[in-house]
C-alpha positions in Angstrom: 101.1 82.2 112.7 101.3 83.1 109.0 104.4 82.8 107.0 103.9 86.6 106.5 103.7 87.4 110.4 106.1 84.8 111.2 108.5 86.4 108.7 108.3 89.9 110.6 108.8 88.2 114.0 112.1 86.8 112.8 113.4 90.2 111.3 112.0 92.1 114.4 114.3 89.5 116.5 117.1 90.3 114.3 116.5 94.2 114.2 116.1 93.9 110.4 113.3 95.7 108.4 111.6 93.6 105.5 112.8 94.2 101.4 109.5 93.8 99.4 110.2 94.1 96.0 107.3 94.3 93.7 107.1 93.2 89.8 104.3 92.7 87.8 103.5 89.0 87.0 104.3 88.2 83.4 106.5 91.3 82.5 108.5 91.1 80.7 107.0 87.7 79.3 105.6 85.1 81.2 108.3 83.3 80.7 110.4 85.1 83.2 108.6 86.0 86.2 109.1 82.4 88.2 113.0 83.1 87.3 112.5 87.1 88.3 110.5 85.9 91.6 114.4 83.5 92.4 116.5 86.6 91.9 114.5 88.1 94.2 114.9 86.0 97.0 118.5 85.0 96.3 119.3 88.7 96.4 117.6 89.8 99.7 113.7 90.2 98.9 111.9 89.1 102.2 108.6 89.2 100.5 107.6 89.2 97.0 104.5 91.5 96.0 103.0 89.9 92.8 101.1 92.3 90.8 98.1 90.7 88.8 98.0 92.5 85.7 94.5 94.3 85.3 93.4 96.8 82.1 92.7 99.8 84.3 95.3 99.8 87.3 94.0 102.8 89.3 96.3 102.8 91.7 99.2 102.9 89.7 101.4 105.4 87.6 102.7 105.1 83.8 105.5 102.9 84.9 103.6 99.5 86.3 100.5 100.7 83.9 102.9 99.7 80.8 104.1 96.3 82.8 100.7 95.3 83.2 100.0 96.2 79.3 102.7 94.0 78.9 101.8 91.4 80.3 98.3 91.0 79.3 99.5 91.3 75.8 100.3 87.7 76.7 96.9 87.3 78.3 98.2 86.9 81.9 95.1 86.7 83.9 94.5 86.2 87.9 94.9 82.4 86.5 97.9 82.5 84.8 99.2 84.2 88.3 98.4 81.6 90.6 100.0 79.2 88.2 103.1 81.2 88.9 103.0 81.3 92.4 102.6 77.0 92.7 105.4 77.1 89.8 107.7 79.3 92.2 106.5 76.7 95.4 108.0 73.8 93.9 111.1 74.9 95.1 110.5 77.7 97.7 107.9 77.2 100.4 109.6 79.7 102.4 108.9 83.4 101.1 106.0 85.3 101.5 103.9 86.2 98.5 101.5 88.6 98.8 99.2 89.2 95.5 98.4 92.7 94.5 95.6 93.5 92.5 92.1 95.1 91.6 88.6 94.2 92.5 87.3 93.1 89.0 89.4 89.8 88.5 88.6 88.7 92.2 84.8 89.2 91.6 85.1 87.7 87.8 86.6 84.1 89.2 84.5 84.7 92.5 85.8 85.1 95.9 85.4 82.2 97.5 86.3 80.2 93.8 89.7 82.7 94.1 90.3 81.8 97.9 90.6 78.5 97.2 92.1 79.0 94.4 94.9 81.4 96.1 95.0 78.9 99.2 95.9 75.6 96.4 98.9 78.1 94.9 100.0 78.5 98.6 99.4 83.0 98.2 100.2 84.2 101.7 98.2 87.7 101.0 96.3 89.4 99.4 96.2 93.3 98.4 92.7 93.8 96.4 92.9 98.0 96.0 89.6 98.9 94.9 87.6 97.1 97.9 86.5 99.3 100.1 87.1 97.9 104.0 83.6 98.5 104.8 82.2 96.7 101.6 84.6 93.2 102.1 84.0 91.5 105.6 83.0 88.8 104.1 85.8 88.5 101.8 88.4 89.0 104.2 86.9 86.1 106.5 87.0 84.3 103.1 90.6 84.5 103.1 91.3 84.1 107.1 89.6 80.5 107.4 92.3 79.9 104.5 95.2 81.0 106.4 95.9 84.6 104.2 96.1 87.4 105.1 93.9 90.3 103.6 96.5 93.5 103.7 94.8 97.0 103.4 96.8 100.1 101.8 96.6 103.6 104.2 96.8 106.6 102.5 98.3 110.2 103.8 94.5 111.2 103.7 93.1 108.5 105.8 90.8 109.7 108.6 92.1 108.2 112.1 88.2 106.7 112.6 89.3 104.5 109.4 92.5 103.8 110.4 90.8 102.0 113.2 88.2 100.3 110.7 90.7 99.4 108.2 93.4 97.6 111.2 90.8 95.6 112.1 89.9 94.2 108.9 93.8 93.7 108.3 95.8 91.2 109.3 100.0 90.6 108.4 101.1 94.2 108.0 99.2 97.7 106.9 100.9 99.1 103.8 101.0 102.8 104.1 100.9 104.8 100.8 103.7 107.5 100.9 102.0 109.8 98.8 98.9 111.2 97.4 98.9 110.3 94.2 99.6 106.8 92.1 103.2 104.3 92.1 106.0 106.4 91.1 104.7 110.2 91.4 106.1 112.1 93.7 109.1 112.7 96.1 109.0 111.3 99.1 108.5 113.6 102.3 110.4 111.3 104.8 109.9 113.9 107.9 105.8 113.1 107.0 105.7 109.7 106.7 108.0 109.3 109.7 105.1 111.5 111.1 102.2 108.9 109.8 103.7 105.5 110.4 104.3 107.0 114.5 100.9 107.8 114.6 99.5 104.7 112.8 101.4 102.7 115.1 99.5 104.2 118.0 96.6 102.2 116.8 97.7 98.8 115.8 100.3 96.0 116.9 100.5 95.4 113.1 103.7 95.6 111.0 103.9 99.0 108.9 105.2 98.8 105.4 105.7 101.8 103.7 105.9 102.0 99.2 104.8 104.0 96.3 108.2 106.9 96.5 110.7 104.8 97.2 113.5 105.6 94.5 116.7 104.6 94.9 119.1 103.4 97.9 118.8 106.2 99.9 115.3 106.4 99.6 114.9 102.6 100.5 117.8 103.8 104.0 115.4 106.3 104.4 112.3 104.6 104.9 114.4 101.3 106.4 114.9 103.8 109.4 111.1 104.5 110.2 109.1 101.4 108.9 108.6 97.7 109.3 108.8 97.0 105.4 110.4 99.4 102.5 108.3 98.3 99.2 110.0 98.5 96.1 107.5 98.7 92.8 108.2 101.7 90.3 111.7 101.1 90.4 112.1 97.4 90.2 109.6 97.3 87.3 111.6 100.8 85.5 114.4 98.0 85.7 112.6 95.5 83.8 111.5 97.7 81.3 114.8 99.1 80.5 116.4 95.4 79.9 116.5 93.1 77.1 116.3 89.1 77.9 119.7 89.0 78.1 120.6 91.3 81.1 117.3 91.2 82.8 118.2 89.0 85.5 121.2 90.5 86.2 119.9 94.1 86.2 117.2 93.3 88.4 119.8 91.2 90.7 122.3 94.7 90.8 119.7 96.8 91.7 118.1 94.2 94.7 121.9 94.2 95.9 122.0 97.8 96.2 118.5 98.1 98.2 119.5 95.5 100.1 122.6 97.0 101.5 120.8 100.6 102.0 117.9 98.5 103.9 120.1 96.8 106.1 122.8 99.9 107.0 119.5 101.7 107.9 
């Protein structure tokens, strides 16, 4: 059993739903994401979602577009990352990280080179938006014989017939996109997504993690009510952006507090 999987088992026995907080490796500065990654955990994050910074995030809105523009002004590659992640294992071997990112640096290093690579840093998952679920089988048995767990987004649009495709190439939890439309754009329509994640459920045993409108505390309730997982990534990263190197740990420690608490009264 994974470390992701054998995460959810413990909260399902506990009748808790997962935190997954997302930030953007090397944003503010490189400097500061191991110490970000720590106030994570020691304020409720379950899982950490590491976003590899990338020059044309398609996926995602202004907000995590300008923490990835940050960060590569400090040239923080898919390298750089994985050195985080073995920094952050030196003293945690216990959370869940799950690296989210696009195609192109995968493909750059090479898949089986970054498997490896990913298994060495002790990554847990893996969230590569951009490849198409019929177009990776062998990828995602690249990362299964290393003990990680390929993890596939779902999309209000998705057809049912893919559903089925894509929760079979998946393994650790399906993240179900809120919205149509990139990180950060729109309200979320809990009575829909309630909706989505029901039927989803119909067709996999999987875990079902829902992000991309979650805005605040009662939001984060919200979704804590319906889903497996509430992802945090817009907001956490607004957070960063918004503090100076003095106050950035503690802003993005307040904020975790109060997701926490809305997660857990849910």
């Amino acid at each position: 059993m994974s470390r992701i999987q054998s995460t959810f088992a413990t909260l399902k026995q506990q009748g808790k739903t997962a935190l997954i907080p997302y930030i953007t490796a090397g944003d503010p500065h490189p400097k500061h994401t191991v110490n970000l990654m720590h106030t994570l955990v020691k304020h409720g994050a379950d899982m950490i979602e590491l976003g590899v910074p990338f020059s044309d995030p398609m996926a995602d809105g202004p907000v995590i577009q300008r923490a990835s523009e940050r960060a590569l002004v400090h040239k923080v590659g898919l390298t750089a990352v994985l050195e985080m992640v073995k920094e952050f294992r030196q003293t945690n071997q216990t959370t869940p990280i799950i690296l989210m990112g696009y195609a192109n640096p995968v493909e750059a290093m090479g898949t089986i080179v970054f498997a490896d690579r990913a298994k060495d840093a002790d990554v847990d998952g893996v969230i590569t938006v951009d490849y198409p679920p019929e177009e990776c089988g062998d990828y995602v048995k690249e990362l299964r014989a290393r003990g990680i767990d390929p993890v596939f987004l779902l999309s209000p649009t998705t057809d049912p017939k893919r559903v089925e495709l894509i929760v079979n190439q998946a393994s650790g939890f399906v993240y179900y996109v809120s919205l149509k439309g990139v990180t950060g754009a729109a309200n979320l329509d809990i009575t829909e997504v309630s909706g989505r994640v029901a039927s989803i459920r119909k067709q996999t045993d999987l875990p079902v993690g829902v992000g991309f409108g979650i805005r605040d505390a009662a939001t984060a309730k919200a979704t804590a009510a319906i889903a497996d997982a509430v992802v945090v990534g817009s907001r956490m990263v607004q957070a960063i952006e918004a503090s100076d190197e003095s106050d950035l740990q503690s802003n993005v420690a307040t904020l975790m507090d109060e997701l926490r608490a809305a997660v857990d009264a849910a």
